[in-house]
Structure formats: structure tokens, C-alpha cells
PDB file of N, CA, C and O in Angstrom:
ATOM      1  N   UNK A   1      -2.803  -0.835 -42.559  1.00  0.00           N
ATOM      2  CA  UNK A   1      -1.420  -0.577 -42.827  1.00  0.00           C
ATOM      3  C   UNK A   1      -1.258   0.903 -43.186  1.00  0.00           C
ATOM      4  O   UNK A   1      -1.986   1.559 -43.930  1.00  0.00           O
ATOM      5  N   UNK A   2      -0.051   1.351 -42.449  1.00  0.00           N
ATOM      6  CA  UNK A   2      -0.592   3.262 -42.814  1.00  0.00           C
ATOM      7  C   UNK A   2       0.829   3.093 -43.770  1.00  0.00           C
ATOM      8  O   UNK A   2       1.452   2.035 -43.848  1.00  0.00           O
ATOM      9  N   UNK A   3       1.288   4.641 -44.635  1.00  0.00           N
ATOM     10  CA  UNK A   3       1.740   4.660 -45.360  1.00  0.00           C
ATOM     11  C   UNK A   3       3.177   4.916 -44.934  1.00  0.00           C
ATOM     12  O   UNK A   3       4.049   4.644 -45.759  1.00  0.00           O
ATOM     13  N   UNK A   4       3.631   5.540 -43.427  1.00  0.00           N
ATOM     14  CA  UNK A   4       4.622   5.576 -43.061  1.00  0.00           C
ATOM     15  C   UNK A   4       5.286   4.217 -42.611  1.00  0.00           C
ATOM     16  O   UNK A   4       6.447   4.087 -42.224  1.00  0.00           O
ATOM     17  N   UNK A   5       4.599   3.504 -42.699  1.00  0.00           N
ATOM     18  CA  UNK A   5       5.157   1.955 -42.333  1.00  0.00           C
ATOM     19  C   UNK A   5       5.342   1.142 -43.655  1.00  0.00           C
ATOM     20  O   UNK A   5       5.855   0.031 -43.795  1.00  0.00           O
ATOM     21  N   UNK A   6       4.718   2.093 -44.719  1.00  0.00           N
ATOM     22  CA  UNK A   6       5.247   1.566 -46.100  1.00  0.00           C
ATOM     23  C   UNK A   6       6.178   1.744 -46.890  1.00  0.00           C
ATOM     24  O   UNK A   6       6.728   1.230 -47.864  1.00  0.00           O
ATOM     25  N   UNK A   7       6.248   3.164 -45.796  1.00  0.00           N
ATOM     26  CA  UNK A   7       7.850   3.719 -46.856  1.00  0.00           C
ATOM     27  C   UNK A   7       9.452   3.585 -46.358  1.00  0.00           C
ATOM     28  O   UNK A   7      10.523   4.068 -46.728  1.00  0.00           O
ATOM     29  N   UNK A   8       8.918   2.465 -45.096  1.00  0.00           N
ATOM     30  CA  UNK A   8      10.043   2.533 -44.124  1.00  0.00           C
ATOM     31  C   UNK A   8      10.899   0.596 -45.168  1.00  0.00           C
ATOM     32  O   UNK A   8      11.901  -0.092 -44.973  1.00  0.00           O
ATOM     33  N   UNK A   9       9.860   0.550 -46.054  1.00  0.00           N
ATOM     34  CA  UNK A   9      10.099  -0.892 -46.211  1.00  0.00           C
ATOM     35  C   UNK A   9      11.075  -0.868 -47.678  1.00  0.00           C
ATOM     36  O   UNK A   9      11.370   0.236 -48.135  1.00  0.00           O
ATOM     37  N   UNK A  10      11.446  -1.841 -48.222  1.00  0.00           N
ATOM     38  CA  UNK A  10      12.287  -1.544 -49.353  1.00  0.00           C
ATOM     39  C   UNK A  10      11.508  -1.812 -50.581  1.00  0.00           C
ATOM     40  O   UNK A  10      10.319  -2.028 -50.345  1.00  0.00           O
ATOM     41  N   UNK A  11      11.899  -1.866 -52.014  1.00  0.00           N
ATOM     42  CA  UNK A  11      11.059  -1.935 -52.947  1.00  0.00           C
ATOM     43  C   UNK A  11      10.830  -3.428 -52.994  1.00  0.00           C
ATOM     44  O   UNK A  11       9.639  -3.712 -53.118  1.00  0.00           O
ATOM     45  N   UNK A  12      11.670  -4.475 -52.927  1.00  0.00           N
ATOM     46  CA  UNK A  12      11.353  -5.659 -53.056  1.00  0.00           C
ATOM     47  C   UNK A  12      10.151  -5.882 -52.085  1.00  0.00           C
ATOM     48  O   UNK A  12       9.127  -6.456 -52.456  1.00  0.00           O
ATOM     49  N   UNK A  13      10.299  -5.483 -51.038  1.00  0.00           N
ATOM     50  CA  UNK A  13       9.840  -5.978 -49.848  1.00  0.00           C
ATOM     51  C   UNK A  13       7.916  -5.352 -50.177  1.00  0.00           C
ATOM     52  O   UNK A  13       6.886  -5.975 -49.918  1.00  0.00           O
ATOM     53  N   UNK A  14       8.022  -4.317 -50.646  1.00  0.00           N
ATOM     54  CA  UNK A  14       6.785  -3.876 -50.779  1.00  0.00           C
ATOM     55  C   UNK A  14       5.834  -4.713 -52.308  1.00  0.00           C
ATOM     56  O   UNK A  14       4.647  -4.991 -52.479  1.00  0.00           O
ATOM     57  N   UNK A  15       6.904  -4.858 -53.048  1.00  0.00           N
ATOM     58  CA  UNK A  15       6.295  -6.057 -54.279  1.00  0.00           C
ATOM     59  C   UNK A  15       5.810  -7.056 -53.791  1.00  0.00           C
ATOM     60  O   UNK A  15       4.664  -7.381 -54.103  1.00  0.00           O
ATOM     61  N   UNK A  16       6.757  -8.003 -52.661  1.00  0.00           N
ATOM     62  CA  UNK A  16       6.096  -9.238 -52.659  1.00  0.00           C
ATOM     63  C   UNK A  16       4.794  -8.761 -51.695  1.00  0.00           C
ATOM     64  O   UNK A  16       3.774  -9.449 -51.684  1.00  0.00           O
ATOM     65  N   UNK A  17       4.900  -7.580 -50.920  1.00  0.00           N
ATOM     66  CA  UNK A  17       3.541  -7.714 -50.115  1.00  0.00           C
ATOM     67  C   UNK A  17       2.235  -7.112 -51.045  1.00  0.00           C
ATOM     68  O   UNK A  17       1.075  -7.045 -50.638  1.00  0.00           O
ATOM     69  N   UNK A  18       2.737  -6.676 -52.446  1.00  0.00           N
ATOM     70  CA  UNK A  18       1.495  -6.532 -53.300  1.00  0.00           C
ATOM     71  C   UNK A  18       1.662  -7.822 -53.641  1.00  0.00           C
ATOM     72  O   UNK A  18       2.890  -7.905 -53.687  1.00  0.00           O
ATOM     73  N   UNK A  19       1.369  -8.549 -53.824  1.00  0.00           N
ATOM     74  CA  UNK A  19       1.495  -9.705 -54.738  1.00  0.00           C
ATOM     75  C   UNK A  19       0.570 -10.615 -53.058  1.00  0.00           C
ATOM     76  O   UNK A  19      -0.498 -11.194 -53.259  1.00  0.00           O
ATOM     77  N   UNK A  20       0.918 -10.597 -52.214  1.00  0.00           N
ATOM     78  CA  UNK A  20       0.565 -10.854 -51.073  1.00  0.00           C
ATOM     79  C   UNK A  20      -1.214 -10.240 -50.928  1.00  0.00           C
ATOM     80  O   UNK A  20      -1.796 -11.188 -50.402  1.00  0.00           O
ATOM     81  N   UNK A  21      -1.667  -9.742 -51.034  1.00  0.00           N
ATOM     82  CA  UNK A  21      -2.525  -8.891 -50.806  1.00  0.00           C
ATOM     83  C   UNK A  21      -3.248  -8.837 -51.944  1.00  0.00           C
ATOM     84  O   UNK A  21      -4.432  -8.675 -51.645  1.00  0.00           O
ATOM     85  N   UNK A  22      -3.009  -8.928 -53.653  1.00  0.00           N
ATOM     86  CA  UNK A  22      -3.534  -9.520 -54.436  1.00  0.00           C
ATOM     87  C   UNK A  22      -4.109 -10.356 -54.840  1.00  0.00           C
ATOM     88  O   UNK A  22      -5.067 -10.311 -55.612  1.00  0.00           O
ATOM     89  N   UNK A  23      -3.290 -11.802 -54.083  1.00  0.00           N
ATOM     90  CA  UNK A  23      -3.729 -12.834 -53.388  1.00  0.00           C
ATOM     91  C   UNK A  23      -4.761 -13.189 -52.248  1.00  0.00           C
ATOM     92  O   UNK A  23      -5.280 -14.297 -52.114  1.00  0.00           O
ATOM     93  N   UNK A  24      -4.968 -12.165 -51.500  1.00  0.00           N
ATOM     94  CA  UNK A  24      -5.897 -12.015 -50.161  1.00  0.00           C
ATOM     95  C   UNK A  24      -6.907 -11.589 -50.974  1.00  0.00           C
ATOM     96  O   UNK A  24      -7.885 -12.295 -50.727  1.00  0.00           O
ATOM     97  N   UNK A  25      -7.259 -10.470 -52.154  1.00  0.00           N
ATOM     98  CA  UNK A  25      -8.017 -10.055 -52.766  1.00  0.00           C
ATOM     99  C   UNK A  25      -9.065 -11.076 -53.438  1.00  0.00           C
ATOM    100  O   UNK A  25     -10.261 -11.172 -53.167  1.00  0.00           O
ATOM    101  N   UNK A  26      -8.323 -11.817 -54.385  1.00  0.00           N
ATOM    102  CA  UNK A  26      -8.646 -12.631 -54.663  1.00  0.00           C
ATOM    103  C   UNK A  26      -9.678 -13.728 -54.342  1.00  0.00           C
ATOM    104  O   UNK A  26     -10.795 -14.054 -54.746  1.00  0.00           O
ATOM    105  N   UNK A  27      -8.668 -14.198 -53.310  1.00  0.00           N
ATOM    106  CA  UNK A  27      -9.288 -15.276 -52.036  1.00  0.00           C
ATOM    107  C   UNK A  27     -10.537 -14.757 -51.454  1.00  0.00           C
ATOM    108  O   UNK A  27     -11.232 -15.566 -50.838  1.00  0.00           O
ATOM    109  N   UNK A  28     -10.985 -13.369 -51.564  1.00  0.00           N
ATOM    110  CA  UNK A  28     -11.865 -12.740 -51.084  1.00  0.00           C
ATOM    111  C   UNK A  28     -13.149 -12.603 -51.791  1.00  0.00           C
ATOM    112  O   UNK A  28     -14.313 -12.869 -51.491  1.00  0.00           O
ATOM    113  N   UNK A  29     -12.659 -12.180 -52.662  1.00  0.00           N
ATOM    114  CA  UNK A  29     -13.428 -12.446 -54.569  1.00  0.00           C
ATOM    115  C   UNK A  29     -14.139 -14.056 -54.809  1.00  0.00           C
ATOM    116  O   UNK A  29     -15.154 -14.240 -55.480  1.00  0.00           O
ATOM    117  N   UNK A  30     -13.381 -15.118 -54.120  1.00  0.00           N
ATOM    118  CA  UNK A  30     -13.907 -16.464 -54.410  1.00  0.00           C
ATOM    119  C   UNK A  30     -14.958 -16.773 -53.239  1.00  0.00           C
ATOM    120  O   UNK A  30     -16.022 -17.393 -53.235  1.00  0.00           O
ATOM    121  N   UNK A  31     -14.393 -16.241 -52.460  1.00  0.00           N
ATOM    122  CA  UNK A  31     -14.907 -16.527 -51.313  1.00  0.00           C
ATOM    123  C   UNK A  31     -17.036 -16.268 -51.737  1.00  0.00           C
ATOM    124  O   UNK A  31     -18.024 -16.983 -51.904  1.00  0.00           O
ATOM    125  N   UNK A  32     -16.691 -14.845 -51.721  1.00  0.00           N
ATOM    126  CA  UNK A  32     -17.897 -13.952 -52.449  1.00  0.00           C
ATOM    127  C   UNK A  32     -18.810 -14.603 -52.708  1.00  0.00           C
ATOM    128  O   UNK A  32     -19.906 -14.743 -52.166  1.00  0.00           O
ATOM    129  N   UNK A  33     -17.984 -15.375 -54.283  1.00  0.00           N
ATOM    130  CA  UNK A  33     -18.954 -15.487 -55.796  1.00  0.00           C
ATOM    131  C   UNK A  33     -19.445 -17.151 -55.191  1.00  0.00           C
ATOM    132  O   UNK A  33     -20.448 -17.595 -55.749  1.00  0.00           O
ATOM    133  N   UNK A  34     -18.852 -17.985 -54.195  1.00  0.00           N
ATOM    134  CA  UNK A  34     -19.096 -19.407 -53.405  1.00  0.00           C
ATOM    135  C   UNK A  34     -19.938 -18.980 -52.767  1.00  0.00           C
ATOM    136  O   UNK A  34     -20.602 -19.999 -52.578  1.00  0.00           O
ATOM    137  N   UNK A  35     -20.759 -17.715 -51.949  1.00  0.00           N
ATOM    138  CA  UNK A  35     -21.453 -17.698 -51.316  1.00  0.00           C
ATOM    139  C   UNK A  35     -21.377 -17.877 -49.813  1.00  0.00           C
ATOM    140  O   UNK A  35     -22.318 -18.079 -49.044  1.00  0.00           O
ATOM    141  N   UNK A  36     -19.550 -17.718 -49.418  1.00  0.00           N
ATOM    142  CA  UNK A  36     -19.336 -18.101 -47.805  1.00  0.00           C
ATOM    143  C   UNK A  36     -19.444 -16.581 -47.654  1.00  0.00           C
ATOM    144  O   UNK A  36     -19.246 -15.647 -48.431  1.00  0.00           O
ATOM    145  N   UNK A  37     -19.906 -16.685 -46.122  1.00  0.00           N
ATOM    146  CA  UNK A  37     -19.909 -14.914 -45.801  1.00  0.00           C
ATOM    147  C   UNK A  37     -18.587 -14.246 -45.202  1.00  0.00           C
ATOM    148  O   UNK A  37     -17.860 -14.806 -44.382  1.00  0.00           O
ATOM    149  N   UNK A  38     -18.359 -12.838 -45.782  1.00  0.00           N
ATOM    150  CA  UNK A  38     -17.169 -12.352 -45.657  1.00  0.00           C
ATOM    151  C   UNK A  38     -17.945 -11.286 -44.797  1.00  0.00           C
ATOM    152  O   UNK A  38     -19.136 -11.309 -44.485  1.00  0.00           O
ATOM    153  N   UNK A  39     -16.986 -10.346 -44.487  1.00  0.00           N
ATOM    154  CA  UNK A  39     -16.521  -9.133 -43.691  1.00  0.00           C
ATOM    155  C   UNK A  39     -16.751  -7.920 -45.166  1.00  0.00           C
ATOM    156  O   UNK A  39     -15.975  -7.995 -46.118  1.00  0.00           O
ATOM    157  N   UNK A  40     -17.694  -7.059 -45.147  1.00  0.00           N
ATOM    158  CA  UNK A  40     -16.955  -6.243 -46.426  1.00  0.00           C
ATOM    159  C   UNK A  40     -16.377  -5.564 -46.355  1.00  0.00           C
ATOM    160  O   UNK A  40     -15.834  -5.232 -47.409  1.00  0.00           O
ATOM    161  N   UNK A  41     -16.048  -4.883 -45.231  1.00  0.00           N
ATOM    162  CA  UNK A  41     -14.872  -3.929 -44.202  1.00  0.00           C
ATOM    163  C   UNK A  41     -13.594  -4.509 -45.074  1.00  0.00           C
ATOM    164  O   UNK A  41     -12.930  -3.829 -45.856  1.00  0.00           O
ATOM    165  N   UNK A  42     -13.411  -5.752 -44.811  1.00  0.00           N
ATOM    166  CA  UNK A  42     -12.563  -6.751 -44.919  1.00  0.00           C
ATOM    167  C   UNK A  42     -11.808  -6.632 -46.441  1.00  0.00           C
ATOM    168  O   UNK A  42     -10.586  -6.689 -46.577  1.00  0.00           O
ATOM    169  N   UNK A  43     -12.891  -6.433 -47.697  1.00  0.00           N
ATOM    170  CA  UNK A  43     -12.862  -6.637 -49.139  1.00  0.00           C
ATOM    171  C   UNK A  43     -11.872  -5.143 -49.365  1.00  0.00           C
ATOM    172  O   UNK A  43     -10.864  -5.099 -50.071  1.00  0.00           O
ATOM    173  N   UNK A  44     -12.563  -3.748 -48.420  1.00  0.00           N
ATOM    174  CA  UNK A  44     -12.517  -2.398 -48.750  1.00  0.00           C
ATOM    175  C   UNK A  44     -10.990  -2.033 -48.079  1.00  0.00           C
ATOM    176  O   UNK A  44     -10.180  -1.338 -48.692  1.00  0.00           O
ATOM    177  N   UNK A  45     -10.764  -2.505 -46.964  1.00  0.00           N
ATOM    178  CA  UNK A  45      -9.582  -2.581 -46.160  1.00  0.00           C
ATOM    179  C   UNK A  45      -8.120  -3.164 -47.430  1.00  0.00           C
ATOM    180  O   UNK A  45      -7.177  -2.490 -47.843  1.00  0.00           O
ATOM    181  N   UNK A  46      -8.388  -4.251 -47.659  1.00  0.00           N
ATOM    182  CA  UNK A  46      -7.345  -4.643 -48.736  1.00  0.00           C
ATOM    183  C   UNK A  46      -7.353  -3.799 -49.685  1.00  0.00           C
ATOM    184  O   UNK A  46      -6.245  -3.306 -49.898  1.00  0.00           O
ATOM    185  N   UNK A  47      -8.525  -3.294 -50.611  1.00  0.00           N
ATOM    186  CA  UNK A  47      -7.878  -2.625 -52.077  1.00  0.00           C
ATOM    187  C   UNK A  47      -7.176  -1.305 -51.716  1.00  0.00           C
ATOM    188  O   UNK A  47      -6.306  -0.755 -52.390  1.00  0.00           O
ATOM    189  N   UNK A  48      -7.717  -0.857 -50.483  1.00  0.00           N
ATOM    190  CA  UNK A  48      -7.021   0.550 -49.910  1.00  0.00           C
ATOM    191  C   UNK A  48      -5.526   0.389 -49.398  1.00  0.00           C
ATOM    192  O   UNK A  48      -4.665   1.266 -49.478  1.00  0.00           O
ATOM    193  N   UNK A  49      -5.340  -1.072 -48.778  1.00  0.00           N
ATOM    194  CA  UNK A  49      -4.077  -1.544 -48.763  1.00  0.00           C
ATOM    195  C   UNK A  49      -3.343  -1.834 -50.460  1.00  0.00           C
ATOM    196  O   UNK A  49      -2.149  -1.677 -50.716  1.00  0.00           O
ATOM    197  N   UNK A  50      -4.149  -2.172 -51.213  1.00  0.00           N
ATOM    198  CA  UNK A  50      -3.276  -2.512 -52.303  1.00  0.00           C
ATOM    199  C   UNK A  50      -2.809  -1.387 -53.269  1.00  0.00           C
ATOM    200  O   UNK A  50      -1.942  -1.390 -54.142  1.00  0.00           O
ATOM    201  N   UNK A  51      -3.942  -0.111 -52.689  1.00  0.00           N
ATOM    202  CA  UNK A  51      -3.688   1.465 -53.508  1.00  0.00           C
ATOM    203  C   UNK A  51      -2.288   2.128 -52.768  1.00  0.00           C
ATOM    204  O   UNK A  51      -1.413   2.747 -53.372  1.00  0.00           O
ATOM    205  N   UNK A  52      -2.309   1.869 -51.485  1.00  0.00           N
ATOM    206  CA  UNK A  52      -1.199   2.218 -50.677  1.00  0.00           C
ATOM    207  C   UNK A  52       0.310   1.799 -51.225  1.00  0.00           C
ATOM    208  O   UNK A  52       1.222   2.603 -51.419  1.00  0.00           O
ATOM    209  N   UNK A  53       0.381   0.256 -51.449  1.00  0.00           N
ATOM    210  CA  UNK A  53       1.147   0.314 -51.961  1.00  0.00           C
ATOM    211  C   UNK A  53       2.160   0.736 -52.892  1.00  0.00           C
ATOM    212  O   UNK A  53       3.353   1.036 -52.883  1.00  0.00           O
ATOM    213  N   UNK A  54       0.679   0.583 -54.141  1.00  0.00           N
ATOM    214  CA  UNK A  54       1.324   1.063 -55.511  1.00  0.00           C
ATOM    215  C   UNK A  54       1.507   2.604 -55.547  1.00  0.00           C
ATOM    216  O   UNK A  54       2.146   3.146 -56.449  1.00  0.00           O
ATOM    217  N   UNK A  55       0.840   3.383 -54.389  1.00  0.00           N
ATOM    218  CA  UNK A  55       1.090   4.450 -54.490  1.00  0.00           C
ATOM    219  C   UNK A  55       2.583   4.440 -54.154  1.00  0.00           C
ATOM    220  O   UNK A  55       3.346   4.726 -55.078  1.00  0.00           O
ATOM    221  N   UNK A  56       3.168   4.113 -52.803  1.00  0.00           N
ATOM    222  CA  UNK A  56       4.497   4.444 -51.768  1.00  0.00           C
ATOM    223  C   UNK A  56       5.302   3.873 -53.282  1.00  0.00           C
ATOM    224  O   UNK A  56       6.195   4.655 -53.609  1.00  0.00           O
ATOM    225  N   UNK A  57       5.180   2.942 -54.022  1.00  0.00           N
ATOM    226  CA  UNK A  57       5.877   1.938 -54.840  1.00  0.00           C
ATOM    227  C   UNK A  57       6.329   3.506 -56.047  1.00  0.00           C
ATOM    228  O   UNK A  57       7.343   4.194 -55.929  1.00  0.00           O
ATOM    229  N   UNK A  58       5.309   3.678 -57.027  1.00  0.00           N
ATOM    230  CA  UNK A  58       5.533   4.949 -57.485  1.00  0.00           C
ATOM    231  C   UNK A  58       6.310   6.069 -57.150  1.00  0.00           C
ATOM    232  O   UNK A  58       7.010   6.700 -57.943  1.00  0.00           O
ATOM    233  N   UNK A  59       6.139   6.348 -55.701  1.00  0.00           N
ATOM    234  CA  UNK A  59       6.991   7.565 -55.083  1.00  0.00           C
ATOM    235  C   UNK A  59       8.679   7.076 -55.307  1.00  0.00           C
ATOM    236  O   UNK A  59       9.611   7.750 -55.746  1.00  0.00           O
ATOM    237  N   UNK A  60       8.665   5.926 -54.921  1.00  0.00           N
ATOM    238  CA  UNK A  60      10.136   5.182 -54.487  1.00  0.00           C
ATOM    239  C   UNK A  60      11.326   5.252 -56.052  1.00  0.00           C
ATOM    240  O   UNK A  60      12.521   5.390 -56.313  1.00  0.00           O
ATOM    241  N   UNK A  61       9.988   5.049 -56.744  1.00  0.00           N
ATOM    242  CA  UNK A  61      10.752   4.877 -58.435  1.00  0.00           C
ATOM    243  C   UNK A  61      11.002   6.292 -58.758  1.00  0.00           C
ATOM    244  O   UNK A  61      12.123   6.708 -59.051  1.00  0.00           O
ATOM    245  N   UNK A  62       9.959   7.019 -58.702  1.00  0.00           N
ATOM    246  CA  UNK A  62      10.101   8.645 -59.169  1.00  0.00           C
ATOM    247  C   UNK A  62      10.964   9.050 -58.435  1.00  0.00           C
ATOM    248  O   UNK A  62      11.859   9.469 -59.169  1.00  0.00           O
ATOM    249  N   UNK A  63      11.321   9.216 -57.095  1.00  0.00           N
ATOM    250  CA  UNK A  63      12.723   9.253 -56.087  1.00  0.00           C
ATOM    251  C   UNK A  63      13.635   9.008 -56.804  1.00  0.00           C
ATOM    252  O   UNK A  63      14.166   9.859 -57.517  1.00  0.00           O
ATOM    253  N   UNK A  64      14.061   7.527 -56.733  1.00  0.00           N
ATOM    254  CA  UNK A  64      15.273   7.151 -57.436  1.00  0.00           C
ATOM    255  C   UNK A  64      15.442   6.996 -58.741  1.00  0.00           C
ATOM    256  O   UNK A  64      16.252   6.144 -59.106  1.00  0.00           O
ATOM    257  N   UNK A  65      14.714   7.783 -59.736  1.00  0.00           N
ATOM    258  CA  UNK A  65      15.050   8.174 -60.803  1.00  0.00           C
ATOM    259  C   UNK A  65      15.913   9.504 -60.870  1.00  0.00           C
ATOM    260  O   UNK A  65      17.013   9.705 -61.384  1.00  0.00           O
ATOM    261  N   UNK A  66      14.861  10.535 -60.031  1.00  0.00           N
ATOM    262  CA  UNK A  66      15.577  11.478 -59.745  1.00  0.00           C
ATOM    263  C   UNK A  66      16.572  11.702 -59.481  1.00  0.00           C
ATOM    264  O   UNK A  66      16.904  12.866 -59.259  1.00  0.00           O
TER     265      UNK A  66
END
């Protein structure tokens, strides 16, 4: 997910897809510690998606504070 496709989205819209992806994290995390085999591409891909967010999320607030 690149970051210009994050900022095209609204603030709600980018919450529920953290919350979305927190969830994938997670699920990923259980997956792990059960011993089924994952992707770790897979583990590294999401938290960089979930930094993306909260980053574009930050910009959006500091914006419209301004």
C-alpha cells in the first residue's frame, strides 16, 4: 500500500483500515506462536503498512488543526 493511496482516503476510512491490519497483525502473531508456517515478508509488509498509516493519519490531524 503506498502512501499516495493513503492520503487520497479520509480519516475514518484510514482508522478502520488500521484497526483492519491490526487485526491481520495479530492473526499473524497467532499464527507464529501455533507453529503454522507464515510468509515473513508477509509479518514485515503489514507493520510497514500499519506505520504508513499512522504516519498519513498524523499528517491529516496536524493539517486540519492548522
Amino acid at each position: 500500500m503506498k502512501a499516495l493511496e493513503l492520503r487520497a482516503k479520509s480519516v475514518a476510512d484510514l482508522k478502520t483500515l488500521l484497526i483492519d491490519k491490526r487485526k491481520e497483525q495479530f492473526n499473524l502473531r497467532m499464527q507464529r506462536g501455533s507453529g503454522q508456517p507464515i510468509r515473513s515478508s508477509q509479518v514485515r509488509e503489514t507493520r510497514r503498512d500499519i506505520a504508513r498509516i499512522k504516519t498519513v493519519l498524523g499528517q491529516k490531524q496536524i493539517g486540519g488543526a492548522a
